[in-house]
Each structure stands twice: as structure tokens, then as C-alpha cells.
C-alpha positions as CSV (number, residue, x, y, z in Angstrom):
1,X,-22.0,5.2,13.1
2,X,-22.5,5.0,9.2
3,X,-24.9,8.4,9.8
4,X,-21.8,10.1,11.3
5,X,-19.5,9.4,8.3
6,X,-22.2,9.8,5.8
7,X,-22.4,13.6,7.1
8,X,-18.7,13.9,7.0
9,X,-18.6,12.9,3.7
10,X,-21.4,15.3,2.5
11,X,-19.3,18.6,4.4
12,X,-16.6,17.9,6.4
13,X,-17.2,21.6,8.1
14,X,-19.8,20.7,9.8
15,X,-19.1,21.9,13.5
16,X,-18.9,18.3,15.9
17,X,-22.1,19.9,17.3
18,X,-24.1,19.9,14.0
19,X,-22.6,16.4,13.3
20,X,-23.5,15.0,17.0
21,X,-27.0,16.4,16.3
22,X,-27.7,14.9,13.1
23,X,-26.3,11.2,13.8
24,X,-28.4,11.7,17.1
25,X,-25.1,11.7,19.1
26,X,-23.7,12.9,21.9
27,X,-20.8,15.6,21.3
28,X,-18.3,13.5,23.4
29,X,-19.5,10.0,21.1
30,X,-19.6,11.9,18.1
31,X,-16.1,13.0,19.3
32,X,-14.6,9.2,20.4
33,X,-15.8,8.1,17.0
34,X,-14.2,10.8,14.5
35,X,-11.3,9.8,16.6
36,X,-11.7,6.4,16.1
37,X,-12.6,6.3,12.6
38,X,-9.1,8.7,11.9
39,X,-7.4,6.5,13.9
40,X,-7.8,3.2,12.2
41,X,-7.9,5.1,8.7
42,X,-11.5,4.6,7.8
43,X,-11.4,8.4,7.5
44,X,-8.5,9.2,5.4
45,X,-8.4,12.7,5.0
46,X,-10.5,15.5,4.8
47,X,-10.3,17.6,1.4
48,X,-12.3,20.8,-0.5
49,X,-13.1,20.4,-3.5
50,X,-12.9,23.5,-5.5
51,X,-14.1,24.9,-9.1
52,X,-10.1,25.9,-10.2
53,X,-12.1,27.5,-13.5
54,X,-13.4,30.5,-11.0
55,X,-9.9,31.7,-9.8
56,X,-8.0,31.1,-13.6
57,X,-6.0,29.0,-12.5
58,X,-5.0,26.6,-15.5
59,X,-4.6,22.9,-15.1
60,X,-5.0,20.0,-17.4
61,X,-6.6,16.8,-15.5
62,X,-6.2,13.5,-17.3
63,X,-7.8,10.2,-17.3
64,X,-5.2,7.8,-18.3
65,X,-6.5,3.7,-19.0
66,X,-3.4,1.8,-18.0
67,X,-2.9,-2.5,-19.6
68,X,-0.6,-4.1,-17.3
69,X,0.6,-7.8,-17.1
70,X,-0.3,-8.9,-13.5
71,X,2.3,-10.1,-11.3
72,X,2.4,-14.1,-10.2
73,X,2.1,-13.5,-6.8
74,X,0.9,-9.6,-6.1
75,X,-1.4,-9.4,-8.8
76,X,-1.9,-6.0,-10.1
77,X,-0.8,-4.5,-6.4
78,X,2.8,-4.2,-7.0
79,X,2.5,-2.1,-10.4
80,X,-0.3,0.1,-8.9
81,X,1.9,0.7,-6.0
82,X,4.5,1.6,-8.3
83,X,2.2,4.2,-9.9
84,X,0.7,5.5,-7.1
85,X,3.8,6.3,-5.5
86,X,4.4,9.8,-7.8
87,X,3.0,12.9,-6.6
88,X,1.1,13.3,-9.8
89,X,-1.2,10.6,-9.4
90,X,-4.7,11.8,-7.8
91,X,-6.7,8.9,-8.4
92,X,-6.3,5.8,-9.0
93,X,-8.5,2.9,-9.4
94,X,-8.1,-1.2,-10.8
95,X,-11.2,-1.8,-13.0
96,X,-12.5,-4.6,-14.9
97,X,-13.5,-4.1,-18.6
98,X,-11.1,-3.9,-21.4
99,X,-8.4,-1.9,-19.6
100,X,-6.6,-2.5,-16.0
101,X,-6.3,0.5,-14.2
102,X,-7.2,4.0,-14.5
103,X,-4.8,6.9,-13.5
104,X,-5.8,9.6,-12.7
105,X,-3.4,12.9,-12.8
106,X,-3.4,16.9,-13.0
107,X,-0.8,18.9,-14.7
108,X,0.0,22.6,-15.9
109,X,0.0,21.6,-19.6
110,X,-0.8,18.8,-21.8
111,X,3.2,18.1,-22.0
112,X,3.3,18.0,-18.7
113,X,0.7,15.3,-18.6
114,X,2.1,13.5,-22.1
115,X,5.8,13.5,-20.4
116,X,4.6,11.3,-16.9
117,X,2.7,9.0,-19.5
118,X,5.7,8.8,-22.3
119,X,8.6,9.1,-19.3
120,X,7.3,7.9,-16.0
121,X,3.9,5.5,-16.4
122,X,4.8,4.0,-19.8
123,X,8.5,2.8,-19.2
124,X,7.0,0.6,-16.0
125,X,7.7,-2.7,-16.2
126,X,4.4,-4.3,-16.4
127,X,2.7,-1.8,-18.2
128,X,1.9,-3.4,-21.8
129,X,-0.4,-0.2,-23.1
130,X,-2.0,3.1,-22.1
131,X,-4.5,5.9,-23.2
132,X,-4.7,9.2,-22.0
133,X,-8.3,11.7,-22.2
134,X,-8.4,14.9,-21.2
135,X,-11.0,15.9,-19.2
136,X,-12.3,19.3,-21.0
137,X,-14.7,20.6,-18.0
138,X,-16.3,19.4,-15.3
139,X,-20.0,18.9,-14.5
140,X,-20.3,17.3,-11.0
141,X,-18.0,16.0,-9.0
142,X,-18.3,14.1,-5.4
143,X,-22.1,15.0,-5.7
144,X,-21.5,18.6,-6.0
145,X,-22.6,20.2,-9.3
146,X,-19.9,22.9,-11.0
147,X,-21.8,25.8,-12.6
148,X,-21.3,27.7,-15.0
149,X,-20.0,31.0,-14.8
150,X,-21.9,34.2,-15.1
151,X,-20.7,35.5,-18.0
152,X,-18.4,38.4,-18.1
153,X,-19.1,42.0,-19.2
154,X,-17.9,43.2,-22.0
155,X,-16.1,46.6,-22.5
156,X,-17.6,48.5,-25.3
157,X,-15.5,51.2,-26.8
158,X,-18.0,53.4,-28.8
159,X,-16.3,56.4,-31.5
């Protein structure tokens, strides 16, 4: 059964046929499990990722470290449910090392991004520091490697 969501995880467009093949599956089992698997949330979602740099489109992404002061009872739960609740929020993971939590979030613009960290993150009670990096391009992400772009032609004007 790991096989089966190992392949899903590699390309979720694999026809159930392909997948059933690969795990060495029957359609119908490879069926009952994907089922299963969505059922109980093991499988959360299935997602593309895409190279945004290729269409124009222009986002800022952000890394944001997030200090907190853990809650008595909850720990660090209640405050990262408090984060994770806003649409912005991608990512978000509790780390050791010398920072708590990392955020991560996509925006237009970097005031976009610097008014959820200064307005909406910072303001949390809980929250006793953050620090925000931009991410300035991406390599690899999810085991799939971004590359560069041909470049384009130019336009030369001769007189």
C-alpha cells in the first residue's frame, strides 16, 4: 500500500490503471484503497505544482520564522491553529532550532506580504518575534527541478 501512495505522490495523473500496475494491484484494489486512503485523510489533496515564472505571473512567496510563547495546556497548537486559519498561509510547519514555527505565505507584492506579518501574524497573542525571507527563485521543489528559461529573442532595430 506504501507503493500505491508513493506513486501518487510522484504524479497524481497517473491513470488508476498505470497506478494498479505499478503497485502490482488490481484496478478494483488499487481503486478500494485511493478510496480509503481519501477517506480517512491520509491523502489530503491532490495539487500541480507549477513554474508561475513561465506564464508572468508575479507573486512574492515568503518564508516567515515565527517565536511564540507556548500555551500551558495546547502547546504550540492553539497559536498555529490561529495562523493557519488565513487563506494566506501555504505552509506551515513547528520546528526545533532557534525559532518556533515557519510560515509559509504568497502574496502580489512585498507589502502585501509585510502587511499579514505587521497586521495579522505579528499582533497574535503568543507571538513574541518574527522574520520574514523572500524567496528570490526557485530551484526544486517537491522533487521536481524548475529550469531556467530559454532565453528570449531580442528585437534588433538596425538604421
Amino acid at each position: 500500500m506504501e507503493k500505491l501512495l508513493e506513486l501518487l505522490e510522484q504524479d497524481c495523473t497517473m491513470s488508476v490503471e498505470q497506478i494498479a500496475a505499478a503497485a502490482g494491484m488490481t484496478v478494483a484494489e488499487a481503486k478500494a484503497a485511493i478510496k480509503k486512503y481519501e477517506d480517512e485523510r491520509t491523502i489530503l489533496g491532490y495539487k500541480a505544482i507549477i513554474d508561475w515564472d513561465r506564464v508572468r505571473r508575479e507573486t512574492v512567496t515568503a518564508l516567515i520564522e515565527v517565536n511564540v510563547v507556548p500555551q500551558s495546556i495546547d502547546g504550540f497548537d492553539r497559536i498555529a491553529e490561529r495562523i493557519y486559519q488565513y487563506d494566506e498561509v501555504e505552509s506551515m510547519y513547528l520546528m526545533s532550532g532557534s525559532f518556533d514555527l515557519t510560515v509559509i505565505i504568497s502574496g502580489r507584492t512585498l507589502r502585501e506580504v509585510a502587511q499579514f506579518v505587521g497586521e495579522r501574524l505579528a499582533p497574535i497573542q503568543g507571538v513574541t518575534g518574527t522574520a520574514t525571507h523572500f524567496i528570490l527563485k526557485k530551484y526544486k521543489e517537491k522533487h521536481l527541478v524548475f529550469r531556467p528559461q530559454e532565453p528570449e529573442e531580442r528585437e534588433y532595430i538596425f538604421v
